[in-house]
C-alpha positions, 0 to 999 in steps of 0.5 A, spaced: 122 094 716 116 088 715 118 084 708 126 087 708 128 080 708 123 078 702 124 084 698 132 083 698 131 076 695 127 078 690 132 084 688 137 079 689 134 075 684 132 080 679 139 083 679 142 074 679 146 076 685 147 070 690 146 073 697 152 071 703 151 067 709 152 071 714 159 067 717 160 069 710 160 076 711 163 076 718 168 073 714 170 078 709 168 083 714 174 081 718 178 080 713 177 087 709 179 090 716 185 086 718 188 084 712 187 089 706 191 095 706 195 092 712 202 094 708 198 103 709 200 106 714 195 113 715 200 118 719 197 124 722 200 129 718 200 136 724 204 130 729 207 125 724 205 120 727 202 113 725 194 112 727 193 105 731 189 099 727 182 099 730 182 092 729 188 088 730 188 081 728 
């Protein structure tokens, strides 16, 4: 989309939110999907069985 990245930092600033730097965002998106939530376990109900991690550390 022309002018995505103008129209987000203008949104940004009229919402007085501060956006990520990418690393930033490569970091919370690992650790949200290697650490949080990682004392749950999903069981597959018909089977009892644990579903596998996606992501592993």
């Amino acid at each position: 989309m022309p002018g995505l990245a103008v129209r987000r930092a203008r949104a940004a600033d009229a919402l007085g939110l501060d956006l990520p730097t990418e690393a930033g965002v490569l970091a919370r998106l690992r650790e949200v999907a290697t650490e949080a939530g990682k004392d749950f376990i999903l069981i597959f109900t018909p089977e009892d069985e644990p579903y596998d991690p996606l992501i592993k550390s």
